[in-house]
C-alpha positions in Angstrom: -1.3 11.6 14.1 -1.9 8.4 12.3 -0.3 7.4 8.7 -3.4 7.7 6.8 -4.4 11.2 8.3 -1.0 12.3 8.1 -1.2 11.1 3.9 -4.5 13.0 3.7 -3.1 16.2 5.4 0.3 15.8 2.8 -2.1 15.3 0.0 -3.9 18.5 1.1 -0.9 20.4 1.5 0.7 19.1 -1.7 -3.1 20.9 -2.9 -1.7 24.1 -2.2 1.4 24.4 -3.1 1.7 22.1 -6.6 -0.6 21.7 -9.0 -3.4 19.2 -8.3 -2.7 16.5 -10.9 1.4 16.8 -10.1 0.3 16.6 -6.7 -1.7 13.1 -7.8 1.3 12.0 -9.8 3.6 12.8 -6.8 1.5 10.5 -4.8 1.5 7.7 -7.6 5.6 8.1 -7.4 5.5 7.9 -3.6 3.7 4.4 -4.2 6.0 3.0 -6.1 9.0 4.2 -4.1 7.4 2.4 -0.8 6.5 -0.6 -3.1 10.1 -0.8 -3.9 11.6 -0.5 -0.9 9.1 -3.2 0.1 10.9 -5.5 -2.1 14.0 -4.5 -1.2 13.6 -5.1 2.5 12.0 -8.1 1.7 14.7 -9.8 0.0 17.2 -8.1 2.5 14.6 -10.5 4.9 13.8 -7.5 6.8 10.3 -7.9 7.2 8.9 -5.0 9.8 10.4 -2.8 7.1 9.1 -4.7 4.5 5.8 -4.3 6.5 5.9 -0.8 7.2 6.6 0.4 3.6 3.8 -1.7 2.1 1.8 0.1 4.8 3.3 3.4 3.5 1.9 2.4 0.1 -1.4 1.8 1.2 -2.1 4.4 3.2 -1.1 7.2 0.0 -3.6 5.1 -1.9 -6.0 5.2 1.4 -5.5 9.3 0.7 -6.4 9.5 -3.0 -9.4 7.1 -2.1 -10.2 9.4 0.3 -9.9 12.6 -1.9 -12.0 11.0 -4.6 -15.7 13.8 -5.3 -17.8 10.5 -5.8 -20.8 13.3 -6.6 -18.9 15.0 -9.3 -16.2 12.5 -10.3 -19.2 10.2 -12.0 -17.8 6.8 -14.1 -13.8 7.9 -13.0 -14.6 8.4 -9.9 -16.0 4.6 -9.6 -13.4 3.1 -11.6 -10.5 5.1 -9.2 -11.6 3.9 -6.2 -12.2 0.4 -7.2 -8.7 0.6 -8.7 -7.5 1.9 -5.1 -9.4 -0.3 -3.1 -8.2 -3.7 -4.9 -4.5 -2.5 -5.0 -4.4 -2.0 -0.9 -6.2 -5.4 -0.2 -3.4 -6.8 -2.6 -0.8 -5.1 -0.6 -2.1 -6.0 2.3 -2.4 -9.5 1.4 0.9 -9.6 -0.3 3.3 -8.8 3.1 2.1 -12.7 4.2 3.0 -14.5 1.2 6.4 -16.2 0.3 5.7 -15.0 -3.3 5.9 -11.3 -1.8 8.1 -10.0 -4.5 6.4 -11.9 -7.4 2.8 -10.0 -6.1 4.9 -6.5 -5.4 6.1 -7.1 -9.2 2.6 -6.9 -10.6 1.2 -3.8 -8.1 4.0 -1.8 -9.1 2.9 -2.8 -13.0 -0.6 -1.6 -12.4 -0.3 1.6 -10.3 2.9 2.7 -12.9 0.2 2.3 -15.5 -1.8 4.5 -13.4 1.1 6.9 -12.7 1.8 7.6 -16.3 -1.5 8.1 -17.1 -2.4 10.4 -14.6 1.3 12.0 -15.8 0.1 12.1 -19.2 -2.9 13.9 -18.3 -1.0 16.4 -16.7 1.7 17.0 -19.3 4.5 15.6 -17.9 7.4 13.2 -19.3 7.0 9.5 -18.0 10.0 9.5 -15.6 11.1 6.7 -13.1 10.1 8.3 -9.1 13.6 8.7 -7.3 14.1 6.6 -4.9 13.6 6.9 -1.2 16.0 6.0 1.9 14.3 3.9 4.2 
């Protein structure tokens, strides 16, 4: 099973089981653990990890892109997956760059902004995501 299916089929089993925007903000905090640990490695100049946790990243945000109702989601629906779309290319961009840590610094500002707001839609206190062994 590839990483993106295997996202999907979490995201779809994280459906049943927790409500749908927890599940959504679950997802967000997943992000920005792998976007961390991204950093982490990369200063630690371990750069498969570094690789394969911004891959992580991108392929949760390759699952709620996916997930998006484009037919019932309307003006949201647009602005979501032009959100998701531009965050993954920068991830994706960012793992060849010397200024790695400087681009990682900026994604994690804008899908936290998106985190808490999706938290904030769902009730929930804005809460740093725990982090995540490698």
């Amino acid at each position: 099973m590839n990483a993106q299916t295997y996202a999907i089929s979490a995201y779809r089993s994280a459906q049943s089981t927790v409500a749908p925007l927890r599940a959504v903000v679950l997802l967000y905090d997943g992000v920005l653990v792998h976007i961390r640990n991204a950093s982490q490695a990369f200063r630690a100049k371990d750069y498969e990890t570094h690789f394969n946790e911004i891959m992580r990243a991108a392929d949760i945000l390759l699952a709620l892109n996916a997930a998006l109702d484009m037919k019932r989601g309307g003006s949201v629906a647009v602005s979501l997956r032009a959100f998701y779309e531009t965050t993954i290319k920068a991830l994706i961009s960012s793992a060849s760059r010397k200024s790695a840590l400087e681009c990682a610094e900026r994604i994690e500002r804008g899908v936290r902004t998106m985190r808490d707001a999706w938290a904030e839609i769902a009730g929930e206190i804005q809460k740093e995501p725990a982090e995540a062994a490698s």
